[in-house]
Backbone as CSV, one residue per row, in Angstrom:
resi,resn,N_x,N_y,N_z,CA_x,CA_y,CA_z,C_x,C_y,C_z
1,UNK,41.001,4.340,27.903,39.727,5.006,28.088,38.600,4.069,27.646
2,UNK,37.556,4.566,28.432,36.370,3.401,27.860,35.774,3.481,26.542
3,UNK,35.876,4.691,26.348,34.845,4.976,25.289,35.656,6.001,23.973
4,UNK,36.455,5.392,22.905,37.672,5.841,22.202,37.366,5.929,21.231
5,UNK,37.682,6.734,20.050,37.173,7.396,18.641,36.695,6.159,17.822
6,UNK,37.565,5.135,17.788,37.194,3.283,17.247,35.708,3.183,17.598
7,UNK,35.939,2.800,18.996,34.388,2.512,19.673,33.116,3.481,18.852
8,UNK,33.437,4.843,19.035,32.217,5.573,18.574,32.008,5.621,17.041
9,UNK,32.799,5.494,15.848,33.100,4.893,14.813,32.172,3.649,15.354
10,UNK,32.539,2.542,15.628,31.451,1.377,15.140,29.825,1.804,16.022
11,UNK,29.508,2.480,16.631,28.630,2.846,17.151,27.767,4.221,15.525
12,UNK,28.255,4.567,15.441,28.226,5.598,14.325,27.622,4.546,13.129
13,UNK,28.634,3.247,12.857,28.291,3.067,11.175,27.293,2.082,11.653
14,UNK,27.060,1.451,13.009,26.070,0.637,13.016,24.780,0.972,13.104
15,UNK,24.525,2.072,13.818,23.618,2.525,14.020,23.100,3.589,13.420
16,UNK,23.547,4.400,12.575,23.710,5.659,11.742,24.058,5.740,10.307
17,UNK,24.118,4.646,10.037,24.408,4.220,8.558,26.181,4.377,8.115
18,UNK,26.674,5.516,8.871,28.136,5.546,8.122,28.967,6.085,9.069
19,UNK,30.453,5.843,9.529,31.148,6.777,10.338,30.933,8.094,10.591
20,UNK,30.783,8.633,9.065,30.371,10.300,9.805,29.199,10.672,9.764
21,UNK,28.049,9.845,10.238,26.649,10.428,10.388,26.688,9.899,11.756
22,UNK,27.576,11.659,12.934,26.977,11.169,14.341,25.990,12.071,14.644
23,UNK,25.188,12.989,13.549,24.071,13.309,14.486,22.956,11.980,14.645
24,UNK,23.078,10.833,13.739,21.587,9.972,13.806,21.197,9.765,14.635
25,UNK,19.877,9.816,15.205,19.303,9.743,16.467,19.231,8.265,16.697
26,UNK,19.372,7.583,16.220,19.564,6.202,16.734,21.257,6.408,17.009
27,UNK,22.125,6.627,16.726,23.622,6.785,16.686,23.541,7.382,18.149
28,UNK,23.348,7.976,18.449,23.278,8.947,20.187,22.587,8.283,21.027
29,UNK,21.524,7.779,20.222,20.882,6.744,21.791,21.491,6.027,21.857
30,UNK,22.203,5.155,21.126,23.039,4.255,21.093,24.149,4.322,22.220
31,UNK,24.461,5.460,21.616,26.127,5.818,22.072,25.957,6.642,23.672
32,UNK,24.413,7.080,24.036,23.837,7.346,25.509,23.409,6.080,26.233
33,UNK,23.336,4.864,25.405,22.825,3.640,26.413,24.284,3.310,26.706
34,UNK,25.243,3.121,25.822,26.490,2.936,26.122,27.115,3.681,27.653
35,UNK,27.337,4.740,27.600,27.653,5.895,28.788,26.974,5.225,29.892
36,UNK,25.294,5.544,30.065,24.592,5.209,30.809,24.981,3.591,31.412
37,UNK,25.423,2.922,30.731,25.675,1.244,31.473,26.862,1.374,31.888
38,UNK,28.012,2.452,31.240,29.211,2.588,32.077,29.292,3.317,33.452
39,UNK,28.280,4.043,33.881,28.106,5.377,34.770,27.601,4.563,35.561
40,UNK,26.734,3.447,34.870,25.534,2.695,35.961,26.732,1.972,36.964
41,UNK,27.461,1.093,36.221,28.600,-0.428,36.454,29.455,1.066,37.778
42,UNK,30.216,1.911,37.182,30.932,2.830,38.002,30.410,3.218,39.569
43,UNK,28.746,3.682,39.570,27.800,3.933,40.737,28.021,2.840,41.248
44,UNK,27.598,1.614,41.440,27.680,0.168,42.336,29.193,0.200,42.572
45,UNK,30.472,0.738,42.359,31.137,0.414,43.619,31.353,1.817,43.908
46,UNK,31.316,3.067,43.510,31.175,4.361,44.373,30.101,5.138,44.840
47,UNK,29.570,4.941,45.648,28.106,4.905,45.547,28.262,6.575,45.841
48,UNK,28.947,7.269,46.565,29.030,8.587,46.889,29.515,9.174,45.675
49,UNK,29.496,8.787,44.991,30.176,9.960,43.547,29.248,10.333,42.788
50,UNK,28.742,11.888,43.642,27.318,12.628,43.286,27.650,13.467,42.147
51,UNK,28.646,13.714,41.808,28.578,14.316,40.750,28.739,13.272,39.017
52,UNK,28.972,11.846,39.092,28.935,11.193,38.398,27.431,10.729,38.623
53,UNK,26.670,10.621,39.156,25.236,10.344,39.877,24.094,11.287,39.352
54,UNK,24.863,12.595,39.616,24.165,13.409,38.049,24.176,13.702,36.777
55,UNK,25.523,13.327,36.733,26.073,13.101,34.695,24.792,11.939,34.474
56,UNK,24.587,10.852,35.254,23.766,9.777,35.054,22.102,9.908,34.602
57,UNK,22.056,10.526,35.530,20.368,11.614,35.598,20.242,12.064,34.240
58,UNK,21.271,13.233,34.151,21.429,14.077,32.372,21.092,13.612,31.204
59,UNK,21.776,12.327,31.551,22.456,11.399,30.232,20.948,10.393,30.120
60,UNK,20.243,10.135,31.161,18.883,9.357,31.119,17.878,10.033,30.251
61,UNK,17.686,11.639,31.247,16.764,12.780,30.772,17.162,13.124,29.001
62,UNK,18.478,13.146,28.699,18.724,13.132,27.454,18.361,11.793,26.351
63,UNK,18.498,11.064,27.026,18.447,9.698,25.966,16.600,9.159,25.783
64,UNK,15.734,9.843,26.856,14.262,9.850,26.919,14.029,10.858,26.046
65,UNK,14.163,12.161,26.078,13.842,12.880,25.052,14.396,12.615,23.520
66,UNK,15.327,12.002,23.351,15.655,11.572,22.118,14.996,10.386,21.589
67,UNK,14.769,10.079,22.423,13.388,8.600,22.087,12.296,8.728,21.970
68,UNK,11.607,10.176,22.630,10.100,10.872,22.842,10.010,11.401,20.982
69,UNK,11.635,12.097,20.673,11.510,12.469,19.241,10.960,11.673,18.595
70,UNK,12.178,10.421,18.754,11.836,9.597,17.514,10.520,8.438,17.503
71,UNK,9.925,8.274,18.487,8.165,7.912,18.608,7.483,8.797,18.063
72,UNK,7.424,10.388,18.362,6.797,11.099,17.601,7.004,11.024,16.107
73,UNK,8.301,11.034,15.358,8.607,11.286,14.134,8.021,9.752,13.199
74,UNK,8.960,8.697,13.871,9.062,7.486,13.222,8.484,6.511,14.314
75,UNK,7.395,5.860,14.197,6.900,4.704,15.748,8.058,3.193,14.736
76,UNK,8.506,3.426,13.639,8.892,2.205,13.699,10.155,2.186,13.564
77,UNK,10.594,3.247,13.578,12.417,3.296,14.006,12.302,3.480,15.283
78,UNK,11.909,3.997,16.154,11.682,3.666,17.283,11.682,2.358,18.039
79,UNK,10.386,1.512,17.662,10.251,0.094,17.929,11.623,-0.716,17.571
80,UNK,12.238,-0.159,16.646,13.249,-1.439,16.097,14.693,-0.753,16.705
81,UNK,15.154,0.276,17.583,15.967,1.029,18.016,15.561,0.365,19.925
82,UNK,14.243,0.280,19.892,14.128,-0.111,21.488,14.773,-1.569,21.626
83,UNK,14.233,-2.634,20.469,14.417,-4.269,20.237,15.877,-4.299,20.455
84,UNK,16.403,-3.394,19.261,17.869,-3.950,19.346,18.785,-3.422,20.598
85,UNK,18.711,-2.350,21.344,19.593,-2.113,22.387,18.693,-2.494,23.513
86,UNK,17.702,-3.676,23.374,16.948,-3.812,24.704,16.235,-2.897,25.967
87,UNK,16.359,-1.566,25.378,15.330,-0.922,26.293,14.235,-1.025,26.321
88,UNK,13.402,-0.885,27.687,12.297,-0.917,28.144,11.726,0.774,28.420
89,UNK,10.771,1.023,28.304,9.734,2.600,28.738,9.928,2.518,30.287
């Protein structure tokens, strides 16, 4: 599987301070840019797989509002959460 309890564990302590802090909102964007680049890589060779095409949509609309939070809450966990997983607005 792509994405296995290990994987989300180092996604968790890197980004969230410790294995079991997966609500951190950096920990989920994290672990939604992850998904999102696997869903993306999957679309380019099935291009008809509309229902993976909207998990994609979800998972975008979700990972923007979790970023809209954390600009509102924190502009500089934000800024340093965009740097390190390279997203752009």
């Amino acid at each position: 599987m792509y994405l296995d309890s290990e994987k989300k564990k180092e996604f968790f302590k890197k980004f969230g301070g410790s294995e079991e802090n997966t609500g951190s909102t950096e920990a989920q964007i994290a672990l939604f840019t992850f998904r999102i680049a696997h869903l993306t890589g999957h679309l380019k060779s099935n291009k008809k797989d509309f229902g993976t095409q909207r998990a994609l949509i979800k998972l975008v609309g979700k990972r923007r509002s979790l970023l809209d939070y954390l600009k509102r809450k924190d502009i500089n966990r934000y800024r340093a959460i965009i740097a390190e997983l390279g997203l752009r607005k």
